[in-house]
C-alpha positions as CSV (number, residue, x, y, z in Angstrom):
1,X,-70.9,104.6,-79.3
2,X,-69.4,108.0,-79.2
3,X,-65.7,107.2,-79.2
4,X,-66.6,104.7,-82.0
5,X,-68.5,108.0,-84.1
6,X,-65.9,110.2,-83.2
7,X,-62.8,107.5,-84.3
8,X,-64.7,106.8,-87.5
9,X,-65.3,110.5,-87.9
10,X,-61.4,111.0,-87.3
11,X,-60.5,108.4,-90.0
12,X,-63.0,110.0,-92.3
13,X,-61.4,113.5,-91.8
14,X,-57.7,111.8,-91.9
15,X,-58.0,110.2,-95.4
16,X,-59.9,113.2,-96.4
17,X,-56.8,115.7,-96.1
18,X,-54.8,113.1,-97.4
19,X,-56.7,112.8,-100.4
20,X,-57.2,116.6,-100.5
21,X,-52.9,117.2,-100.4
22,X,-53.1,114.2,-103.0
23,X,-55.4,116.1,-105.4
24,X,-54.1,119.4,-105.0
25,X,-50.5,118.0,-105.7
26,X,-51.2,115.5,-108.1
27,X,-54.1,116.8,-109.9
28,X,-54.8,120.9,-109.4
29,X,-51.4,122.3,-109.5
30,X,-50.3,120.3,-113.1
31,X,-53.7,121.2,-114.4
32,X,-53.1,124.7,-113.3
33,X,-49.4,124.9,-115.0
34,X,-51.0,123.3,-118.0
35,X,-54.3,125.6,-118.4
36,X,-51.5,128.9,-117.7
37,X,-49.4,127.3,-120.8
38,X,-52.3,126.6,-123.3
39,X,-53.6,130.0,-122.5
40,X,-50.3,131.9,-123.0
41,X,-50.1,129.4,-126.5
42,X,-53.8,130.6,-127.5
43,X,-52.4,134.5,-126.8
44,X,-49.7,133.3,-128.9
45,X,-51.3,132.2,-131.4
46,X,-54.2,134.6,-131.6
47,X,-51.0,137.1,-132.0
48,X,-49.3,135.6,-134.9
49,X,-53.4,134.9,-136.7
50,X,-53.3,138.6,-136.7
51,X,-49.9,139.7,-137.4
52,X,-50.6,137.3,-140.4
53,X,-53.9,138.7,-141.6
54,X,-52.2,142.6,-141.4
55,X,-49.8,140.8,-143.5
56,X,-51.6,139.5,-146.0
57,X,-53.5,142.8,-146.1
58,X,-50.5,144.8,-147.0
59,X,-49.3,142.4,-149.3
60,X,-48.9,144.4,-152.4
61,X,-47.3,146.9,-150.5
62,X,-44.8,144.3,-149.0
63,X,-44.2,142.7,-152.8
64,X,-44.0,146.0,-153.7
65,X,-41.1,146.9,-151.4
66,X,-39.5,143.4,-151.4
67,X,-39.2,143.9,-155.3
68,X,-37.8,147.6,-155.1
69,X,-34.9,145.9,-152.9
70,X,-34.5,143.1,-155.6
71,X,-34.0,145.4,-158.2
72,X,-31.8,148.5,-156.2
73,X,-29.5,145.9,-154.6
74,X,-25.8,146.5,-155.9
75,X,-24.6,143.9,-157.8
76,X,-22.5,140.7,-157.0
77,X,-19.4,141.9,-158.5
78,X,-17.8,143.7,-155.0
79,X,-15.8,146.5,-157.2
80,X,-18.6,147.1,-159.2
81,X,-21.0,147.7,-156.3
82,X,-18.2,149.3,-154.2
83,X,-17.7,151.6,-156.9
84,X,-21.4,152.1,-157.8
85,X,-21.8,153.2,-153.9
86,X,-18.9,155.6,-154.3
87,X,-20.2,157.4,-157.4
88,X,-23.9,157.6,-155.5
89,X,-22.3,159.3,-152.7
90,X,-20.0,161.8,-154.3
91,X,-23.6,162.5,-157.0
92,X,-25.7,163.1,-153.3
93,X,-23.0,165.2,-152.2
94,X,-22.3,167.5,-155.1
95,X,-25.9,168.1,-154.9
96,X,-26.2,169.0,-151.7
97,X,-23.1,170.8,-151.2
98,X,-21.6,168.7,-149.1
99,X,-18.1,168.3,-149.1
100,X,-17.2,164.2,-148.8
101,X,-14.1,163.9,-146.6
102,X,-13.5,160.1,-146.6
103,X,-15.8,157.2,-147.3
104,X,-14.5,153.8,-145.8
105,X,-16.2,150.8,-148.0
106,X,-15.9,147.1,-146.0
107,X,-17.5,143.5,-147.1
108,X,-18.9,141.4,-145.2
109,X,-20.1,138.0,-146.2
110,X,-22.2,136.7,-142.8
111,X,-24.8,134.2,-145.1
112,X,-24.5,132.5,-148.0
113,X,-27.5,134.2,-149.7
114,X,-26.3,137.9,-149.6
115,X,-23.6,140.2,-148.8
116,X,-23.4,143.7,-147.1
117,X,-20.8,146.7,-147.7
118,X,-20.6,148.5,-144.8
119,X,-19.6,152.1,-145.3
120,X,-18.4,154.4,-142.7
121,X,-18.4,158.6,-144.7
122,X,-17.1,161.3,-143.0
123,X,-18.7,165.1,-144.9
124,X,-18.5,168.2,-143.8
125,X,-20.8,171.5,-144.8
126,X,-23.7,173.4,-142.9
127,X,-27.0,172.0,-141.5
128,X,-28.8,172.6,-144.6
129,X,-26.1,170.5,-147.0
130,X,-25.5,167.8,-144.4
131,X,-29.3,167.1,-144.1
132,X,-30.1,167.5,-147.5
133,X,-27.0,164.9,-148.4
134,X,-28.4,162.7,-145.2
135,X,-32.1,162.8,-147.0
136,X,-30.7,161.8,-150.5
137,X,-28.8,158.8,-149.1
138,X,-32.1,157.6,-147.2
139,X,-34.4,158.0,-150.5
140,X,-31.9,156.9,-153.1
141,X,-33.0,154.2,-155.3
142,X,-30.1,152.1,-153.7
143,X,-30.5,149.4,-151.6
144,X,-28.8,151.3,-148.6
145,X,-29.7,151.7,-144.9
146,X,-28.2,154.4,-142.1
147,X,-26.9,152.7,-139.1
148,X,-25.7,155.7,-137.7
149,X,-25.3,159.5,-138.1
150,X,-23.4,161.7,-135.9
151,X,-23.0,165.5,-136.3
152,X,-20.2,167.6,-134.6
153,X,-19.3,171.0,-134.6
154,X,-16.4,172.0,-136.6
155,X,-16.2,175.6,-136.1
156,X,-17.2,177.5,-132.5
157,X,-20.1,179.2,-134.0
158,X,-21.6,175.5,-135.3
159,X,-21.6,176.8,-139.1
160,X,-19.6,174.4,-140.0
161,X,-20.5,170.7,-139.1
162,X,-18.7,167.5,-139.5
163,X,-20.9,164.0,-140.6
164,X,-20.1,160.7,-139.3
165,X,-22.0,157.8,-140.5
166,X,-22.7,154.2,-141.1
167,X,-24.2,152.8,-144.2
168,X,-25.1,149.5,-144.7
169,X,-26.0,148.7,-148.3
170,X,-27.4,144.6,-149.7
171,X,-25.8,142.8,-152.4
172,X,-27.8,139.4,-152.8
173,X,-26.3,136.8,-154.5
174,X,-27.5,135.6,-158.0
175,X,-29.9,132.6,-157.1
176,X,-32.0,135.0,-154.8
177,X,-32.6,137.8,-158.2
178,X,-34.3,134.8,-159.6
């Protein structure tokens, strides 16, 4: 009778691991994979509930910047806006001081909504002028945007500084004014 208990005993404990590697295969380990998904979704999610309530909170603000753009962007016409650019940056710099070496306009059309003229200016003046020109370019009432500044000495004493950068100003298309 005690081979017979210990045999059964055996079998028991045999199907029992095989049930258990079943399970965990089959069972645990999908339902783990799947719970570690849904609760990276639910962070997700609970992310983009918030990012969309701080949005709707600041939505004058963002109407009222979206709007700005709408009505600074340069115009269509590519001379027009190329020349509208040019006469911005020579008014900045005669304010300032600054003395505009060259200003490099380029167009490019990536979307079929808007356009971009990319602008690479080279000035020249002291600390004071350059940054004063650099703050009038960043404030102006034109839709532009620095991509890049780069100062250099001109002189050995630094007085005299030379201003690389790269402005990127919008031009949207007529059926996004609307």
């Amino acid at each position: 009778m005690k081979i017979k208990n210990r045999q059964d005993f055996l079998v028991v404990l045999a199907i029992s691991a095989v049930a258990l590697y079943v399970a965990v295969t089959f069972v645990f380990t999908p339902l783990g994979g799947w719970w570690s998904a849904r609760s990276t979704k639910i962070k997700d999610l609970r992310t983009q509930v918030s990012d969309g309530k701080l949005m709707i909170a600041r939505e004058a603000s963002l109407r009222s910047n979206w709007n700005s753009k709408l009505k600074n962007a340069l115009p269509n016409n590519t001379a027009v806006a190329q020349q509208q650019v040019i006469k911005a940056f020579a008014a900045w710099a005669n304010d300032s001081g600054t003395e505009l070496n060259t200003i490099n306009p380029q167009w490019k059309n990536d979307a079929t909504n808007y356009m971009t003229l990319n602008c690479h200016v080279e000035a020249s003046g002291t600390l004071r002028t350059l940054s004063q020109f650099i703050y009038d370019v960043e404030k102006g009432q034109m839709a532009l945007r620095l991509d890049s500044v780069e100062l250099s000495a001109h002189d050995t004493t630094g007085q005299q500084l030379t201003l690389g950068m790269d402005v990127n100003g919008l031009a949207l298309l007529e059926q996004d004014k609307k």
